[in-house]
Structure formats: C-alpha cells, structure tokens
C-alpha positions as CSV (number, residue, x, y, z in Angstrom):
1,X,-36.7,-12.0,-24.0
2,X,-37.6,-10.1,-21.0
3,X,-41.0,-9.1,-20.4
4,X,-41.7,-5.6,-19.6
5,X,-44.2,-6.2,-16.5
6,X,-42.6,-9.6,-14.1
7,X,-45.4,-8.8,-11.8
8,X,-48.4,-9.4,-14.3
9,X,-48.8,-13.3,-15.9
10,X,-47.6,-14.4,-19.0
11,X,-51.1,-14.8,-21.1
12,X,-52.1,-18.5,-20.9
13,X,-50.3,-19.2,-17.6
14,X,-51.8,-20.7,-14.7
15,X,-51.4,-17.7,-13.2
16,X,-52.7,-15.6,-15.8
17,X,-55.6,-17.7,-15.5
18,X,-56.4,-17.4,-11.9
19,X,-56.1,-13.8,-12.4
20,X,-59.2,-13.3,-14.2
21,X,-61.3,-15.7,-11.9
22,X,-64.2,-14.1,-10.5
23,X,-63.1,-12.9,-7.5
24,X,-66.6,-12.9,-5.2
25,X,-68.0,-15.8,-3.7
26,X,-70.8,-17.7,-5.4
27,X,-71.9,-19.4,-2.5
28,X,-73.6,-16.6,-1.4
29,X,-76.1,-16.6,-4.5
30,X,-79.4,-18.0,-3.9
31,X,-79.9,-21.1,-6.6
32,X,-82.6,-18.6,-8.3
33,X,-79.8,-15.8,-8.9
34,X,-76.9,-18.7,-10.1
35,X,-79.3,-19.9,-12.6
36,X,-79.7,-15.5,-13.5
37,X,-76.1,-15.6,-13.9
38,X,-75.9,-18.6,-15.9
39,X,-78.7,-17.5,-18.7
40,X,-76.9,-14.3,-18.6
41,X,-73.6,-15.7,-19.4
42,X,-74.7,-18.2,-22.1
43,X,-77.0,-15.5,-23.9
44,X,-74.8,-13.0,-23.9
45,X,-72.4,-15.1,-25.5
46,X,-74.8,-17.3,-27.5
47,X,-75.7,-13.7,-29.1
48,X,-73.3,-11.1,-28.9
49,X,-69.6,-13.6,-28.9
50,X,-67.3,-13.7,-27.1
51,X,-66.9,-10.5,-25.9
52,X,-70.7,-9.7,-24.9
53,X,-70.2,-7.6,-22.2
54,X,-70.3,-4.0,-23.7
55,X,-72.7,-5.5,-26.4
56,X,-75.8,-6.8,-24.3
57,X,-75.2,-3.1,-21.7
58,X,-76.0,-1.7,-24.8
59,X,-78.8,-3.7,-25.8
60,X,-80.4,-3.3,-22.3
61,X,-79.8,0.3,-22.2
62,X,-81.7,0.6,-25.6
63,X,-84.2,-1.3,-24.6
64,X,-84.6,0.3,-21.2
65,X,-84.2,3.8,-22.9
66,X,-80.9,4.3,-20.1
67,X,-78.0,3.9,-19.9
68,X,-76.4,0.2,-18.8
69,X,-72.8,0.3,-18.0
70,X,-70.8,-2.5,-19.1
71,X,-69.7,-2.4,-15.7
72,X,-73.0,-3.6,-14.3
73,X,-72.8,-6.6,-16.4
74,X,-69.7,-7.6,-15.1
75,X,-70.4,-7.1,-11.8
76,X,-73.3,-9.8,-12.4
77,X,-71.0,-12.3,-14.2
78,X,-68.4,-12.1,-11.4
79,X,-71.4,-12.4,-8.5
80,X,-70.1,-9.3,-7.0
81,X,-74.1,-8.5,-8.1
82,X,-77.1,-10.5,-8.5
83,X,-79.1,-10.2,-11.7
84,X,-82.3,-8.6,-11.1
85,X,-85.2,-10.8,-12.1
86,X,-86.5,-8.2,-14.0
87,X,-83.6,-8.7,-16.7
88,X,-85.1,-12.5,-17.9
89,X,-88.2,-10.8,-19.7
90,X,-85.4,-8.0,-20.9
91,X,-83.5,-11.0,-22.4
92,X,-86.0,-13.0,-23.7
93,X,-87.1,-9.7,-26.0
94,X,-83.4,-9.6,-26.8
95,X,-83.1,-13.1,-27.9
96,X,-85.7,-12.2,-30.6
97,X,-83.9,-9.2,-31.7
98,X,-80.6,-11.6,-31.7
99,X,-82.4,-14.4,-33.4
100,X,-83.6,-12.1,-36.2
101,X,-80.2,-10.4,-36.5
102,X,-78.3,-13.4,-37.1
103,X,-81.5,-14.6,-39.7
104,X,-80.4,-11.9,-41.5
105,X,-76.7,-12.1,-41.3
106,X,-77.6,-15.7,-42.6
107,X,-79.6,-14.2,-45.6
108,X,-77.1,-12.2,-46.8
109,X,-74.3,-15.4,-46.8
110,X,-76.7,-17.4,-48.0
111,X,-77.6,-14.6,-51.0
112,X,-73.3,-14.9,-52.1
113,X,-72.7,-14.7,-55.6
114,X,-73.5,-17.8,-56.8
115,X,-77.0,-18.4,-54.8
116,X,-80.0,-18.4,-56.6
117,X,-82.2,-16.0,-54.4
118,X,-81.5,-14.5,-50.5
119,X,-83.9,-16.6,-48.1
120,X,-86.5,-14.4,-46.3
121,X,-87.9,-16.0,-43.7
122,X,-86.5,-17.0,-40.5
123,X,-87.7,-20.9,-40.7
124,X,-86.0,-20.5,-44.1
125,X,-82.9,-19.4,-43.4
126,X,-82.4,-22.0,-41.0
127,X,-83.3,-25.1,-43.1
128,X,-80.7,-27.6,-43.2
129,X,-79.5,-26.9,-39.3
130,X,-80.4,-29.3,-36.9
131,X,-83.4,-28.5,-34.5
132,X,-84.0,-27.1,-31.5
133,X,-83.1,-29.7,-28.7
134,X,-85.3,-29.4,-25.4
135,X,-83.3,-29.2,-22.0
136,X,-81.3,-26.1,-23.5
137,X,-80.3,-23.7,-20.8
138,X,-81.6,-20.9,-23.5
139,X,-84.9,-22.9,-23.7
140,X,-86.7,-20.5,-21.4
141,X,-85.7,-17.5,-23.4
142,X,-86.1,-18.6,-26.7
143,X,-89.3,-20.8,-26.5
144,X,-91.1,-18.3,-24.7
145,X,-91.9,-16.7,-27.7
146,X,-93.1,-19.9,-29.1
147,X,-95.5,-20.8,-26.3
C-alpha cells in the first residue's frame, strides 16, 4: 500500500519520532525553570493522562478566571517558554482538585454492584494502595497541603 503523504513519517518510525521532539533548546533553561518544566509535565500527566495539554489550560484558566491557551502549555513543555514560577502554587491547588476528583472516580468503582457501601473519605478510598513514597518529583505539590 502506498501512503497518501511520502513526505510525513510512518507513525512509530524513527523518523516519526524525531518529528515530534521538542524542537528548542533546553540548555538555555536555568536548572530552576527545567525542574518547572519537569513538575509541569509529570502533573499534567499524573492528573489529566496522557493528553493533558488542553486539560490543565483549562484548569488554569478556571482557576485564573482567563483564558489559558493550550498553546501556552505547549510552548512550556517544548522550552520554547519558561514556566512562570507563579504556576507551582497554581498547581499545587490543582493537585487537590485532581486528587479529590479521582477519590471520587474511585468511589464510584468502588460503589459497583456488588459492593457493600461507596467509600467517602479520601484516606478511605485509597486503603489498600501502597503509600506515598518520599523523593517523588510530585512531593512538593502534593505534600504541601500536608505540611
């Protein structure tokens, strides 16, 4: 079969790969704004999947009460952008919102036909999962709310 498009990658290539590699330079981040980047990267997928992008701009932009363009986001995961260090606090009020979303996802699997009662509370719900391990890279987001 031929494809349609020679010039674009087959998916899963090599090439398609190196396609979709950010295309800015990361050396040019200060060690501060890599480690941004990096909780930005593993919350947003820690919490929204794996495809966070639109997702967390939309959570920001609630939470900021304007408008965050997906676009904005991506321009911090490829470094074209540093993230502002103003967005940590941001995330850290949106990994409680995420936390409490997915205890109640896990509620309402738990409450499936067949199980006694739905769970209520959060340390609840999460019996029977292993515990928090310290080191992390979401440590400072979620145990903030702890201290």
């Amino acid at each position: 079969m031929t494809r349609a498009r020679p010039d674009i990658p087959a998916p899963g290539t090599p090439e398609a790969k190196a396609r979709r590699a950010p295309r800015h330079d990361l050396s040019t981040l200060s060690e501060d704004q890599l480690r941004r980047r990096e909780l930005v990267l593993k919350f947003g997928l820690a919490a929204y999947g794996s495809r966070w992008q639109t997702p967390l701009a939309e959570a920001l932009g609630r939470l900021r009460r304007q408008d965050t363009a997906p676009v904005q986001i991506a321009a911090w995961v490829s470094g074209a952008r540093p993230v502002p260090a103003r967005v940590i606090p941001e995330l850290e009020i949106l990994a409680i919102d995420a936390a409490s979303d997915l205890a109640d996802r896990l509620c309402r699997i738990r409450a499936w036909p067949g199980d006694p009662a739905p769970t209520t509370s959060l340390e609840k719900a999460l019996s029977g999962f292993p515990p928090h391990e310290p080191g992390d890279p979401l440590e400072e987001i979620v145990m903030d709310d702890e201290r």
